[in-house]
N, CA, C and O of each residue as an XYZ file, in Angstrom:
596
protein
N     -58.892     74.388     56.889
C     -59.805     75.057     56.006
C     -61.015     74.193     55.739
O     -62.015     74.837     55.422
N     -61.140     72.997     55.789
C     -62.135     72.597     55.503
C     -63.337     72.266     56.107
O     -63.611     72.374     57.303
N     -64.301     71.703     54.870
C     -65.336     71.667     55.304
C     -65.910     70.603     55.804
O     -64.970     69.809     55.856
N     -66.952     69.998     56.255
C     -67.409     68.879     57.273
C     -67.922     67.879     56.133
O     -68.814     68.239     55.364
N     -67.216     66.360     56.028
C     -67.546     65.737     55.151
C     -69.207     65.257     55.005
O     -69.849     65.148     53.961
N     -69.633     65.031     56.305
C     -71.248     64.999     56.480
C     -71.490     65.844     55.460
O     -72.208     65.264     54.646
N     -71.176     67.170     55.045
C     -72.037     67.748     53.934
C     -71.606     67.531     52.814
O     -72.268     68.104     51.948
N     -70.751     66.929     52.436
C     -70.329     66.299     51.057
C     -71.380     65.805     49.882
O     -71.144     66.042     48.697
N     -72.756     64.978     50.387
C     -73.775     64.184     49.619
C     -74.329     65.497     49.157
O     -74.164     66.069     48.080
N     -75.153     65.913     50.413
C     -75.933     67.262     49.966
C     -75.131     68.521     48.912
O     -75.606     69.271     48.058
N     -74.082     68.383     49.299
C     -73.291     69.607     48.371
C     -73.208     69.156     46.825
O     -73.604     69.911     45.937
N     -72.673     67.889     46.555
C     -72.717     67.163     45.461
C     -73.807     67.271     44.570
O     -73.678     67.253     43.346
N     -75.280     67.425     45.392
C     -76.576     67.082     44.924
C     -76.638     68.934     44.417
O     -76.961     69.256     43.273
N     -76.362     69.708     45.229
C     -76.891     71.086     44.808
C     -75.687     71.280     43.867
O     -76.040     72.166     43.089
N     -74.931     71.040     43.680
C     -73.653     71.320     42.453
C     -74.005     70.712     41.227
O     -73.672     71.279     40.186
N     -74.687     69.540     41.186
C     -75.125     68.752     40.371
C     -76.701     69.504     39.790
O     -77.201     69.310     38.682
N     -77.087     70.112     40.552
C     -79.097     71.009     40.230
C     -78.149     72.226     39.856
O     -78.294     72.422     38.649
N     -77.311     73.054     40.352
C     -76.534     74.305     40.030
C     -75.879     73.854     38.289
O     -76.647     74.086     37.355
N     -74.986     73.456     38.082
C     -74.663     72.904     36.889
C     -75.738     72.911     36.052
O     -75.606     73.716     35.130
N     -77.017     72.135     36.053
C     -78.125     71.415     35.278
C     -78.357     73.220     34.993
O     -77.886     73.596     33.920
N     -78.936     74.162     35.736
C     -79.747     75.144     35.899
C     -78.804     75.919     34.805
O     -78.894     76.183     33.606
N     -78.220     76.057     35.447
C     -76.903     77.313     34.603
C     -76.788     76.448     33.318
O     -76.396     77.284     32.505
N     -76.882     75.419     32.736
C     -76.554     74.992     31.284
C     -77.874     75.108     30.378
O     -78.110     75.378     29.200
N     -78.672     74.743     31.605
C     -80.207     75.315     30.533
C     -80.591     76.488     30.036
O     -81.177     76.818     29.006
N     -79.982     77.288     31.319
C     -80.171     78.932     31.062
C     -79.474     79.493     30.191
O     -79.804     80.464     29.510
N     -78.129     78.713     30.160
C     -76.565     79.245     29.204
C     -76.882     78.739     27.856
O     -76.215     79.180     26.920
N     -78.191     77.517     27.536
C     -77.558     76.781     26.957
C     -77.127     76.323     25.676
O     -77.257     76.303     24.452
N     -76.340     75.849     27.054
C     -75.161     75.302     26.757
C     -75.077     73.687     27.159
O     -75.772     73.383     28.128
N     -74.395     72.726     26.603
C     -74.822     71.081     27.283
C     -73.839     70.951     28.541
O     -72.618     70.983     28.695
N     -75.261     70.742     29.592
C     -74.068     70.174     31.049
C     -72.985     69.640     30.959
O     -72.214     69.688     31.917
N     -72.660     69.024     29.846
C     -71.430     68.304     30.164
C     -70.200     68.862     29.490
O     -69.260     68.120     29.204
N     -70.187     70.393     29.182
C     -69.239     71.623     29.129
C     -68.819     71.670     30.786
O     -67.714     71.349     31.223
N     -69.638     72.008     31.361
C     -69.394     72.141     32.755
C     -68.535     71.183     33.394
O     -67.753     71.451     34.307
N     -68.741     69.880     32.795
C     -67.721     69.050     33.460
C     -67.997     68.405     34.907
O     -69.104     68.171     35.391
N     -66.641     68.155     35.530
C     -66.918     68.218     37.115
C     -66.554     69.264     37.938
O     -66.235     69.081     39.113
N     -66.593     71.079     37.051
C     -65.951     71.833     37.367
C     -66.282     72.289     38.989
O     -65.397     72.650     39.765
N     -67.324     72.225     39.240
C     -68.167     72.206     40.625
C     -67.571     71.467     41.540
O     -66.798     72.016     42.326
N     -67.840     69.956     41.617
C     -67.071     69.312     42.255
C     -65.567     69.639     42.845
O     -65.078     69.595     43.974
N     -65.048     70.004     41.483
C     -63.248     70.147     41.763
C     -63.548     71.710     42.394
O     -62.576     72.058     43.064
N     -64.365     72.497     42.371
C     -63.972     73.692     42.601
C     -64.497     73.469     44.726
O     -63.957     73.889     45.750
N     -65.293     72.929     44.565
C     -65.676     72.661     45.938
C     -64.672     71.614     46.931
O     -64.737     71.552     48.158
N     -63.679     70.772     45.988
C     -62.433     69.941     46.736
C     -61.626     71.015     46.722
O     -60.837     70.878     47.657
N     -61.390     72.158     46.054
C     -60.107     73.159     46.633
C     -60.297     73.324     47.229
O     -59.581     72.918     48.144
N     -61.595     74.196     47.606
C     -62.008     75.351     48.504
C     -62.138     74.244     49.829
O     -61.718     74.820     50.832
N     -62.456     73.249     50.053
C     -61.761     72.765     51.114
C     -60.781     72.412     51.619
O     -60.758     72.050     52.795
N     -59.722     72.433     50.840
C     -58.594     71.691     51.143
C     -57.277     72.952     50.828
O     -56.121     72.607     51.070
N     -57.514     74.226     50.350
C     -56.758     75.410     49.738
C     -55.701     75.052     48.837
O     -54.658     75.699     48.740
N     -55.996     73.924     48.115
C     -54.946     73.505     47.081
C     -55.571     73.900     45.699
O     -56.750     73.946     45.349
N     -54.159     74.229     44.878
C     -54.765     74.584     43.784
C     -55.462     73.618     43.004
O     -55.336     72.507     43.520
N     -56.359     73.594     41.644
C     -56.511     72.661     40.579
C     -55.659     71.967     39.944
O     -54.798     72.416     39.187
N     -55.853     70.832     40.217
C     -54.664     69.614     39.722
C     -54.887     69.593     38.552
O     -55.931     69.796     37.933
N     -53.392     69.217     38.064
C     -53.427     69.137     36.136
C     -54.626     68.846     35.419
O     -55.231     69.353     34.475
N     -54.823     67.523     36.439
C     -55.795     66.573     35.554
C     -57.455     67.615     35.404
O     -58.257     67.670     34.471
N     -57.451     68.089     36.319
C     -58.792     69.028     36.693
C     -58.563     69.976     35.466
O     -59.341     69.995     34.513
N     -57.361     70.819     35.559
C     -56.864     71.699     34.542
C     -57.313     70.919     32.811
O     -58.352     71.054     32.165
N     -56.204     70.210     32.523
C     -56.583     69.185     31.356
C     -58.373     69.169     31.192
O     -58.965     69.322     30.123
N     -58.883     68.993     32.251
C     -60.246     68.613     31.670
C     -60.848     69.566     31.374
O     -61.853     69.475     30.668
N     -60.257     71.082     31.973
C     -61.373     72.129     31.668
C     -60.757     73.061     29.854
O     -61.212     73.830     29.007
N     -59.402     72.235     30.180
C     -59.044     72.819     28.419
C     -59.607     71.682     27.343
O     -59.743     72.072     26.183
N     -59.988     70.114     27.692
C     -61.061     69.697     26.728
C     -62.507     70.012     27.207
O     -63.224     69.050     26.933
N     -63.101     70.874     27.740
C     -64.328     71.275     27.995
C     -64.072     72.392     26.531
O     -64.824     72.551     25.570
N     -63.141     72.843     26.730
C     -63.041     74.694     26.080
C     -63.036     73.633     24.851
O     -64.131     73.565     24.294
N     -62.056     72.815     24.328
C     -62.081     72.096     22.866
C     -63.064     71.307     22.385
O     -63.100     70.863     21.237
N     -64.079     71.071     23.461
C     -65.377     70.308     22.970
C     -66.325     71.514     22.334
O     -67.023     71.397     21.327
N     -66.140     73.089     23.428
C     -67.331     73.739     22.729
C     -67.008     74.504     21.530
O     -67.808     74.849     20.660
N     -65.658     74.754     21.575
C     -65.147     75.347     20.030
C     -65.790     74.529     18.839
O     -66.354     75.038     17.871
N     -65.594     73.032     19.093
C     -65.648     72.133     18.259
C     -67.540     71.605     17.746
O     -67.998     71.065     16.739
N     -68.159     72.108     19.023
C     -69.660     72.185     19.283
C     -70.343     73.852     18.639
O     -71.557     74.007     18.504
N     -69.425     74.858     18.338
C     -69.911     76.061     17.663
C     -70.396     76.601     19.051
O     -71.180     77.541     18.915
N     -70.139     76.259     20.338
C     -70.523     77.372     21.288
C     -70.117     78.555     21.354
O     -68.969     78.352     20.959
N     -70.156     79.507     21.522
C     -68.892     80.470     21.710
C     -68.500     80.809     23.075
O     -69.176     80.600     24.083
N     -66.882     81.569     22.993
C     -66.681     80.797     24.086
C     -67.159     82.116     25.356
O     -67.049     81.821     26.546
N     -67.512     83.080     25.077
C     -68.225     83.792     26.139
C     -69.019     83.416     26.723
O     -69.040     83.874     27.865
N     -70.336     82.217     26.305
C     -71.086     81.782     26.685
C     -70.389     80.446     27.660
O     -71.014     79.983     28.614
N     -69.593     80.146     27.423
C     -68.699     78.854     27.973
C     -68.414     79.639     29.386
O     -68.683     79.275     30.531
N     -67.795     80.807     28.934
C     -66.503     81.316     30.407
C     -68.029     82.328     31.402
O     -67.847     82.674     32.569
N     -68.949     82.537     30.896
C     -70.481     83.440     31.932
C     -70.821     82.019     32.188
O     -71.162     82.043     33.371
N     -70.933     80.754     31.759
C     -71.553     79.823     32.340
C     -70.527     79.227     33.829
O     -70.814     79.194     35.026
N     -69.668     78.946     33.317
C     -68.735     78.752     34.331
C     -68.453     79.880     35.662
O     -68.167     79.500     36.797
N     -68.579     81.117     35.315
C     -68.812     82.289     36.253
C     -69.990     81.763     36.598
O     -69.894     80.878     37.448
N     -71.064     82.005     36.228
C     -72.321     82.369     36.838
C     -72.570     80.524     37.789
O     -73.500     80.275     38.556
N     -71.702     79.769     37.486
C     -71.935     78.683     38.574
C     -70.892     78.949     39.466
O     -71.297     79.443     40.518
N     -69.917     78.817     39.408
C     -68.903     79.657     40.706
C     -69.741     80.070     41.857
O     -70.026     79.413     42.858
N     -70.251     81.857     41.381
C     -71.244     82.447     42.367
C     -72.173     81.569     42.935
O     -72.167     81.228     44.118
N     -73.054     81.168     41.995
C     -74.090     80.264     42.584
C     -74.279     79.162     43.239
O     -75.165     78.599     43.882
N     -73.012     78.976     42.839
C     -72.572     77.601     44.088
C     -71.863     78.077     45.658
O     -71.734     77.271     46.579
N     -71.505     79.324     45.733
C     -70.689     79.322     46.842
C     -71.187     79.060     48.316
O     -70.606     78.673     49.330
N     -72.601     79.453     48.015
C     -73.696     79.364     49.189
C     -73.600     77.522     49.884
O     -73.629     77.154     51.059
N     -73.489     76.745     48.683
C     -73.243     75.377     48.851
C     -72.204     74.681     49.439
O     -72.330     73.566     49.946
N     -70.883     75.502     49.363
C     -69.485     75.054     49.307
C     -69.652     74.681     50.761
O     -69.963     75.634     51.476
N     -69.552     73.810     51.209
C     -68.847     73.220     52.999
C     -68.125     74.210     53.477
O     -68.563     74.892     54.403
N     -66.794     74.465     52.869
C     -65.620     75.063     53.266
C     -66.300     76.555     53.903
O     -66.075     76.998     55.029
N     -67.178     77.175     52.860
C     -67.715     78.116     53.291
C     -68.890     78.508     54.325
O     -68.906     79.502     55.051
N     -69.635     77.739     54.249
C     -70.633     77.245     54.946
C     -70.182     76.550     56.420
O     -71.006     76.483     57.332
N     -68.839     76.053     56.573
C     -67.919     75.456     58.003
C     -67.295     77.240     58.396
O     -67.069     77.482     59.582
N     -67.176     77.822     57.852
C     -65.767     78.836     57.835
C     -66.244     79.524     59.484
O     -67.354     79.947     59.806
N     -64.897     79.443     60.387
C     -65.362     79.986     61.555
C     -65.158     81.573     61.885
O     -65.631     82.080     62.902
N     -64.591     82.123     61.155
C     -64.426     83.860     61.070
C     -63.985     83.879     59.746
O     -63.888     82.901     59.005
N     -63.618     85.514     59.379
C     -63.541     85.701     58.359
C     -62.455     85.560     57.832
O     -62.297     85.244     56.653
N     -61.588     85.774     58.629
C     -60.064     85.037     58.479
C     -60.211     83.815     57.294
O     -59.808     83.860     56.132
N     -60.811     82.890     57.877
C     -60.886     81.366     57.207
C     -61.788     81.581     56.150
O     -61.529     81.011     55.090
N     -62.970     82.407     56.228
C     -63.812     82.746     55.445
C     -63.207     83.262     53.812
O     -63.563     82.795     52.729
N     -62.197     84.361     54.063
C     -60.951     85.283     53.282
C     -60.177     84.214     52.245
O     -59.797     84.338     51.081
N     -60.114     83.025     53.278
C     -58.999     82.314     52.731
C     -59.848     81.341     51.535
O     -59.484     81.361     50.360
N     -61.138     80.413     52.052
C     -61.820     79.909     51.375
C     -62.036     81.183     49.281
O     -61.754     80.972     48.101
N     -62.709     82.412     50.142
C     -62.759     82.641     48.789
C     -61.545     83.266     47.861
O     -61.638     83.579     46.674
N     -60.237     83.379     48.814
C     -59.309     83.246     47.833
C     -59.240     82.438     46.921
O     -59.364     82.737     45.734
N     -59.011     81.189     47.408
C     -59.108     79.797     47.127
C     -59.848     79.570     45.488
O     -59.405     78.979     44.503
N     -61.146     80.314     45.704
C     -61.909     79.832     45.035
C     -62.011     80.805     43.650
O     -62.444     80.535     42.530
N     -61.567     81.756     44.069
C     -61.515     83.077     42.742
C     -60.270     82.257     41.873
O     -60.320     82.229     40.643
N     -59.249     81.652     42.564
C     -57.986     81.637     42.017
C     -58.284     80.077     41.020
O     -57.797     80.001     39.892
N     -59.127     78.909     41.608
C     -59.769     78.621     41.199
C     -60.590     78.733     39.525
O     -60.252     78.009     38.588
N     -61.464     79.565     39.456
C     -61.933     80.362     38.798
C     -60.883     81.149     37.887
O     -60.992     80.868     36.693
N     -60.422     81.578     38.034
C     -59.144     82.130     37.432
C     -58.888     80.893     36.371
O     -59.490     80.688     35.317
N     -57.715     80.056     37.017
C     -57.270     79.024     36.236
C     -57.977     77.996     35.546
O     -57.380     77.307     34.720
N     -59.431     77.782     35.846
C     -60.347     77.449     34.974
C     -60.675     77.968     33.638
O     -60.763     77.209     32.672
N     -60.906     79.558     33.528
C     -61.143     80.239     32.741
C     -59.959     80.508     31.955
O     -60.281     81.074     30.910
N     -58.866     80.343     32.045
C     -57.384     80.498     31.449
C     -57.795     79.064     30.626
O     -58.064     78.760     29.464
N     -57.708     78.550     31.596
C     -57.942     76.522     30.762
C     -58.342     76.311     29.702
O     -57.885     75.929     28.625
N     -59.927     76.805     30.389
C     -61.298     76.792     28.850
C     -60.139     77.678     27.631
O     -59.570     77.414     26.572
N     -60.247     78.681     28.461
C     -59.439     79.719     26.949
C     -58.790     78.915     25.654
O     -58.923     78.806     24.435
N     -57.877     78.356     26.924
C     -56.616     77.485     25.859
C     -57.224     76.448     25.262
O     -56.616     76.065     24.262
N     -57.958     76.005     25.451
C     -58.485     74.794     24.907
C     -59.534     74.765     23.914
O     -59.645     73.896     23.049
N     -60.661     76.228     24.157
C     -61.383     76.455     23.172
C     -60.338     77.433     21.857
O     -60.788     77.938     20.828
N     -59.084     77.449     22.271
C     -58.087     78.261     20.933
C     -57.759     77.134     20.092
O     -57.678     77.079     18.865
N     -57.602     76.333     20.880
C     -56.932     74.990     20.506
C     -58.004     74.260     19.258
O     -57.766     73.755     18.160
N     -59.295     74.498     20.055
C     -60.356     73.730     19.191
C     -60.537     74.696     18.222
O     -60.835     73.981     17.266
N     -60.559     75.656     17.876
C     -60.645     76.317     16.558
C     -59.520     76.225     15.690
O     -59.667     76.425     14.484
N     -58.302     75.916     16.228
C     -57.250     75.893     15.290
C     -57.607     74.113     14.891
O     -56.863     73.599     14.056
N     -58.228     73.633     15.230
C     -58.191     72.268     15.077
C     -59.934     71.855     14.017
O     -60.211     70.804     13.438
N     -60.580     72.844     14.099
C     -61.810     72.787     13.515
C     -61.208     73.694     11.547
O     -61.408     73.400     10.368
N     -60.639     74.542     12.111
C     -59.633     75.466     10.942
C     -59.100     74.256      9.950
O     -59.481     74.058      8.797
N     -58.272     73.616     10.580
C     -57.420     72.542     10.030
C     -57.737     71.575      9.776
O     -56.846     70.893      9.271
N     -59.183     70.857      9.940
C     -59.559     69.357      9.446
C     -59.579     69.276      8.424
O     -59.011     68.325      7.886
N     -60.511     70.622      7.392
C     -61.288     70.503      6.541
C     -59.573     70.278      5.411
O     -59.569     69.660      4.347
N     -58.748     70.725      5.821
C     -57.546     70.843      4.927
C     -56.311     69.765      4.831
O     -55.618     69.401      3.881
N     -56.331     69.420      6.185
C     -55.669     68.264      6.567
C     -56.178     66.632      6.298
O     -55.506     65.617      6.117
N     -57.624     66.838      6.354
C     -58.273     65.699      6.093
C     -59.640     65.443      5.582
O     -60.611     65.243      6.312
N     -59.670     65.462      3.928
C     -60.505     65.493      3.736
C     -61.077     64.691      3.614
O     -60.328     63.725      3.465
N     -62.558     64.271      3.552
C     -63.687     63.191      3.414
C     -62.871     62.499      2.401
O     -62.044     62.882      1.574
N     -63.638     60.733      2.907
C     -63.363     59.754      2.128
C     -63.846     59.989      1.029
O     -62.944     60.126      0.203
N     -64.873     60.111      0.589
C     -65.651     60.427     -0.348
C     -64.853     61.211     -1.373
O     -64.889     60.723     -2.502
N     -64.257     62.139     -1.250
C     -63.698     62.884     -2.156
C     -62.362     62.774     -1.943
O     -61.720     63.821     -2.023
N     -61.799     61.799     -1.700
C     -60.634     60.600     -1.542
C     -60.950     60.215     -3.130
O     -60.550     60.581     -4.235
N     -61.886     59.278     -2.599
C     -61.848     58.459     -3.829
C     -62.344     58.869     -5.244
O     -62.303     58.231     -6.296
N     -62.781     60.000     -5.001
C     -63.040     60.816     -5.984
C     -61.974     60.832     -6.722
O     -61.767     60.075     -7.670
N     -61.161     61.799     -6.275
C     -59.226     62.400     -6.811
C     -58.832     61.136     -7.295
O     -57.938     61.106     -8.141
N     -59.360     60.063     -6.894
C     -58.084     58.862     -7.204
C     -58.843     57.811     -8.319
O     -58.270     56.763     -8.615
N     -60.074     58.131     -8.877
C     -60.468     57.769     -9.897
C     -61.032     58.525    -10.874
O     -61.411     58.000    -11.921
């Protein structure tokens, strides 16, 4: 399935201008996005799913923007709308020798997409139950020492 490492630099560079574009337009701060590009462009060459750690990072992406007041529609269209816009970039796709391989790449990459957007989900739920609960669980020093004198 994969794609030709020679295009690895160049792909990196347009994933990296794709990201920038879509967070200005969304925005939203690039670094919601993560290295979601990157990892989404190592599946789609290699037809393996998103590794935990990839996973993990896109459920603290979702708990950074809960916690940032993004909402998270704007989180999960930003992450869509780079998907699409990157696919033109992807190696895997751009190598693919029929459609066969072609089929398989954008399986790959919806499913991808999929479990990204599940991720963010959980993680931006996570950050509201956790933005819910500070103010109660822990309140300012300040009014610490208030209560106690």
């Amino acid at each position: 399935m994969g794609g030709g490492r020679s295009d690895a630099p160049a792909a990196t560079a347009a994933m990296a201008a794709i990201a920038a574009d879509v967070a200005e337009e969304s925005r939203i701060p690039v670094a919601l996005l993560g290295g979601y590009l990157r990892a989404r462009a190592a599946v789609a060459g290699t037809g393996r799913r998103l590794a935990r750690r990839e996973l993990d990072a896109c459920r603290d992406r979702g708990m950074e923007a809960a916690t940032a007041g993004v909402p998270l529609r704007g989180v999960v269209d930003a992450y869509l709308t780079a998907t699409w816009r990157a696919w033109n970039q992807l190696p895997a796709a751009r190598a693919a020798v029929d459609v066969a391989v072609l089929r398989s790449v954008a399986r790959t990459v919806l499913r991808a997409a999929d479990d990204t957007v599940a991720a963010l989900a959980d993680g931006y739920q996570q950050g509201q139950r956790d933005v819910i609960r500070t103010p109660l669980c822990q309140p300012p020093v300040r009014q610490i020492r208030l209560l106690n004198h």
